[in-house]
C-alpha positions as CSV (number, residue, x, y, z in Angstrom):
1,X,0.0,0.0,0.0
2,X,1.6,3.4,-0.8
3,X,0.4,6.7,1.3
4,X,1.2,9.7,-0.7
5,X,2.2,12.8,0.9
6,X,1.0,16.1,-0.5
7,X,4.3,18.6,-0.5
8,X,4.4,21.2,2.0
9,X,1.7,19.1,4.4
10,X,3.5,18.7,7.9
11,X,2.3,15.2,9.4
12,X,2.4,15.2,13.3
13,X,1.0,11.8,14.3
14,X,3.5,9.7,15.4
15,X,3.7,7.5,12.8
16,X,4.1,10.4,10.2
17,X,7.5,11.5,11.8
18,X,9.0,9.7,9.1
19,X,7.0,10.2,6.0
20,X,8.5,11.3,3.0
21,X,6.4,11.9,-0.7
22,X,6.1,8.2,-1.6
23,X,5.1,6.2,1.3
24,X,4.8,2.4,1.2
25,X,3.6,0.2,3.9
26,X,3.5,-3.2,4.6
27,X,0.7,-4.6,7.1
28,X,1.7,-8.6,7.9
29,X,-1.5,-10.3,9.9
30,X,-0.5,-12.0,13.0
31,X,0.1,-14.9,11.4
32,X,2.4,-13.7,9.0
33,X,6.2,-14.2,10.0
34,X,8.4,-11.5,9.9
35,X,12.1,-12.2,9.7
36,X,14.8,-10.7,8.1
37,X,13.8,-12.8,4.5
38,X,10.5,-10.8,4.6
39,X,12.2,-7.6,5.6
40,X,14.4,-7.7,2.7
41,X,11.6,-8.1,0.2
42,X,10.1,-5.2,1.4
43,X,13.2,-3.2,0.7
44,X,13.0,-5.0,-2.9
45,X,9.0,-3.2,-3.0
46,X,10.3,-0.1,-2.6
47,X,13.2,0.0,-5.0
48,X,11.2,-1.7,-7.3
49,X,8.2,1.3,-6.9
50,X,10.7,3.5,-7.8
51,X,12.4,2.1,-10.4
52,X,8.8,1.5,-12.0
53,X,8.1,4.9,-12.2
54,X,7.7,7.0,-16.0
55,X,10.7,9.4,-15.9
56,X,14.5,8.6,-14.3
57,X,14.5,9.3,-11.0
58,X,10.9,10.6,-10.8
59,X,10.9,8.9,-7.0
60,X,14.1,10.3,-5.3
61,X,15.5,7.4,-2.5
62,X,15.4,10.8,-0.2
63,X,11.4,11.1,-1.0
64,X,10.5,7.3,-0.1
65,X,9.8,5.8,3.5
66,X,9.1,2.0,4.3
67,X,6.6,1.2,7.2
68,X,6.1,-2.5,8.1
69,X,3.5,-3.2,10.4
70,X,3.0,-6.2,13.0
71,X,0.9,-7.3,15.9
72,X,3.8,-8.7,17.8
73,X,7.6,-7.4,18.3
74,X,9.9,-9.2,16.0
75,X,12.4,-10.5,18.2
76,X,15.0,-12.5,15.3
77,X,14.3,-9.4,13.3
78,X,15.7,-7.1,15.3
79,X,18.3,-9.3,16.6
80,X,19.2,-10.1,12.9
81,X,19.3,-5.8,12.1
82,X,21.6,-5.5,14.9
83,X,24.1,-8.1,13.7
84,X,24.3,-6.6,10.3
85,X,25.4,-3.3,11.7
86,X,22.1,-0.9,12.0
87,X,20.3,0.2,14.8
88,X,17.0,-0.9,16.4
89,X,14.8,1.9,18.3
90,X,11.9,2.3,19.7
91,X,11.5,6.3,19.3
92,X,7.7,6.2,20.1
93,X,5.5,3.2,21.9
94,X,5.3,0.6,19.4
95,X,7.2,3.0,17.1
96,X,11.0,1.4,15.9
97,X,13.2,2.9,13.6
98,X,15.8,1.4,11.6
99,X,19.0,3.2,11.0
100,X,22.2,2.2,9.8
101,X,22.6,0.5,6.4
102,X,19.2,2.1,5.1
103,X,18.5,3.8,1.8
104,X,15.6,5.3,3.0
105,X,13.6,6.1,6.6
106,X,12.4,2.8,7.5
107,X,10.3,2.3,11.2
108,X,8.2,-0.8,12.0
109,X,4.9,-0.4,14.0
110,X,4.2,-2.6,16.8
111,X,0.5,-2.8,17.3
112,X,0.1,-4.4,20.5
113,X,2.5,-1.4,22.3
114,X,0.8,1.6,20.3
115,X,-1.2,3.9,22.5
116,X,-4.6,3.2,22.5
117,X,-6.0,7.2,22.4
118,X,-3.3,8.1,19.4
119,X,-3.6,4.5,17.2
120,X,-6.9,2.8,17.7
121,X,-6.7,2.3,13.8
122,X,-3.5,0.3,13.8
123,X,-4.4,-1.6,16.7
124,X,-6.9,-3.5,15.3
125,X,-4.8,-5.7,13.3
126,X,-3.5,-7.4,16.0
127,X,-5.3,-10.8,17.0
128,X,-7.8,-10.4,20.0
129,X,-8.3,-6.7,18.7
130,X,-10.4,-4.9,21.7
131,X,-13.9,-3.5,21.1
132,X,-13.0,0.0,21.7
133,X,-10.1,-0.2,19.5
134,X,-12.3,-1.7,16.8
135,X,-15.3,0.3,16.9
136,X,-13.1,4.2,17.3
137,X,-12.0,2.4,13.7
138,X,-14.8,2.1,12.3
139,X,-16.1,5.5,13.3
140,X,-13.4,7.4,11.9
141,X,-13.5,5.0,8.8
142,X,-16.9,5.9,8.2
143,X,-15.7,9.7,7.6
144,X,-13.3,8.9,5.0
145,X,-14.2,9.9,1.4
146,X,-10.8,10.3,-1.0
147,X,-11.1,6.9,-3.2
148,X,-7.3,6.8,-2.4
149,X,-7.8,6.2,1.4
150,X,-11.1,4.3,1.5
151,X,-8.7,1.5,-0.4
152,X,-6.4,1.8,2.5
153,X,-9.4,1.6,4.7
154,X,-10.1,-1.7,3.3
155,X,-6.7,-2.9,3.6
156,X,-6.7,-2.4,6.7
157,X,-10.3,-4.0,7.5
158,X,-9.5,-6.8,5.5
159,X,-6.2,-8.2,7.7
160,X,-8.4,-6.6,10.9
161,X,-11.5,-8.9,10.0
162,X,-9.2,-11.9,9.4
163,X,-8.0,-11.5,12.4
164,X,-10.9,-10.8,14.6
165,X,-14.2,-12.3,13.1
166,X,-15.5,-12.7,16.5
167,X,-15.3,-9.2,17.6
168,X,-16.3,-7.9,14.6
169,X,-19.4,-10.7,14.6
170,X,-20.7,-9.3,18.4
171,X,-20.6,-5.1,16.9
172,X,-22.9,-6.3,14.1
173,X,-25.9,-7.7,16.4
174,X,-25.1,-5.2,19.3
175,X,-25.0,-2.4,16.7
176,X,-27.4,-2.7,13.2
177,X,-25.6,0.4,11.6
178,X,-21.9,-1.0,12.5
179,X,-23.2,-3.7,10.2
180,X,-24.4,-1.1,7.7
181,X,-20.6,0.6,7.8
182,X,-19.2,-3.2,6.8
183,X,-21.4,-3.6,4.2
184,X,-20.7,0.2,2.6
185,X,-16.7,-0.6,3.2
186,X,-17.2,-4.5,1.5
187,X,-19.4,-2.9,-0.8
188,X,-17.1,-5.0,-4.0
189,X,-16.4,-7.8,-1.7
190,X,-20.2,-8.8,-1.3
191,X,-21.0,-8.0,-5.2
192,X,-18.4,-10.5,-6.0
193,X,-19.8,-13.0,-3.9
194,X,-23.2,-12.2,-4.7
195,X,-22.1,-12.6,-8.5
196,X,-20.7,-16.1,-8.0
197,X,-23.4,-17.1,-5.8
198,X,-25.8,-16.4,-9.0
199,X,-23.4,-18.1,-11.5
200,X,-23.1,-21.0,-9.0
201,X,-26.9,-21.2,-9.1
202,X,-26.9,-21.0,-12.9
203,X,-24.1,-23.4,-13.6
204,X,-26.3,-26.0,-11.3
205,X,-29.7,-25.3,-13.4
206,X,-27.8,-25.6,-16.6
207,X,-26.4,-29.1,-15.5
208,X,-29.4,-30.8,-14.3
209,X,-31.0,-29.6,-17.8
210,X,-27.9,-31.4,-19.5
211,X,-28.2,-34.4,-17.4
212,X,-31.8,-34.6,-18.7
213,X,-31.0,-34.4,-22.2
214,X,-28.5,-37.2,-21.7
215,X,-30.4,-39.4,-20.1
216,X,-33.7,-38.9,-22.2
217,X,-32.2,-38.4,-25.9
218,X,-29.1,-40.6,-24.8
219,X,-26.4,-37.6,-26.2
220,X,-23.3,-37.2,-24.9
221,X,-22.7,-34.1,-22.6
222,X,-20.7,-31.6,-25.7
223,X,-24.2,-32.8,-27.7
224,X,-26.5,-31.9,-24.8
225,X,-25.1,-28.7,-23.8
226,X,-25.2,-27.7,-27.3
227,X,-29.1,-28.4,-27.0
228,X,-29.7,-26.6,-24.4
229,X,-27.5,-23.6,-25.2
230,X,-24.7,-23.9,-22.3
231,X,-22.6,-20.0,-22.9
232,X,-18.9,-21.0,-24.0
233,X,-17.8,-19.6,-20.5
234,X,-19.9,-22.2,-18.7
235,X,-19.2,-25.4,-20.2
236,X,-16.3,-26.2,-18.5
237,X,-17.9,-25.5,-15.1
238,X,-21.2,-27.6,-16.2
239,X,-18.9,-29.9,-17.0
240,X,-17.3,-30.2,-14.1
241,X,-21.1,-30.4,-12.3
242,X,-21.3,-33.2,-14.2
243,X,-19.1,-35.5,-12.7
């Protein structure tokens, strides 16, 4: 995910301190590991965002920022920085920064350590997110309008609901219009679903007509489906309805 910040826009949340123009984070769900193999890749990311840009060095090194985030303090990461020469610190709660050997300002966020009043947002990535956390989140989600940070909105709610179905599950029945704020953020999610859930349904009409035809006119299925007039993009799932 990439966070772009407008020139001249001071950013005083904590988290900001390091924020250049081109901004890329990296949010790993609790499950994720997070050793020095996955740290390197995310260096890789950002080089390769800049080296993908349209004009030579249209993303200076000294205008890019890498923030990993985690539920849980990396111990063999850190351990594994140290070794190769840089320098591990937590400069804020939860807040590390990386120094040393880096091309760029790199910090990774510790959720569980963040401070509940200045990160609720963050927080609920972790497993066994609290309610309070999870619910100032969705309140201040449900204020967001630039298409740019609604999609990291749902980045965010995507690992979060992963991570914490249960909590998430108790909001909707305590609160009907928390359930209407998942629905407007998984607004694509549930179209998708709601599109294979029809194509499902038609794929198992279409078969039981073929099976019909076969059994009744004795043709094979490629002769049946042609009877019944199976779309080209459907035969190979009618097919496999079939047996």
């Amino acid at each position: 995910m990439v966070v772009e910040k407008k020139p001249g826009v001071q950013v005083r949340n904590e988290i900001g301190q390091i924020f250049r123009q081109h901004n890329l984070f990296e949010f790993k769900s609790p499950e994720d590991a997070l050793g020095i193999d996955e740290f390197a890749k995310a260096m890789a990311y950002v080089l390769l965002y800049k080296a993908e840009a349209d004009h030579a060095n249209e993303r200076p090194l000294t205008e890019l920022s890498l923030t990993m985030v985690r539920a849980v303090r990396p111990v063999k990461l850190f351990d594994a920085l140290r070794s190769a020469g840089n320098a591990v610190e937590e400069t804020f709660p939860g807040i590390y920064y990386v120094t040393g050997q880096m091309m760029f300002p790199v910090q990774i966020i510790v959720t569980s350590r963040l401070q509940p009043a200045s990160h609720a947002t963050l927080r609920v990535l972790r497993n066994n997110a609290e309610e309070a956390d999870v619910m100032h989140f969705l309140t201040e989600a449900r204020s967001v309008r630039e298409q740019g940070d609604l999609q990291n909105i749902d980045a965010v709610l995507q690992v979060s609901l992963s991570a914490n179905n249960e909590v998430y599950d108790l909001l909707k029945r305590r609160d009907p219009g928390m359930c209407q704020a998942l629905r407007e953020f998984m607004k694509e999610e549930i179209e998708d679903e709601v599109q294979k859930a029809q194509r499902d349904k038609q794929v198992t009409t279409l078969a039981a007509a073929v099976m019909n035809i076969k059994k009744v006119l004795g043709f094979d299925s490629e002769k049946a489906m042609e009877l019944v007039c199976v779309p080209s993009e459907l035969r190979e799932a009618v097919l496999a309805a079939l047996g």
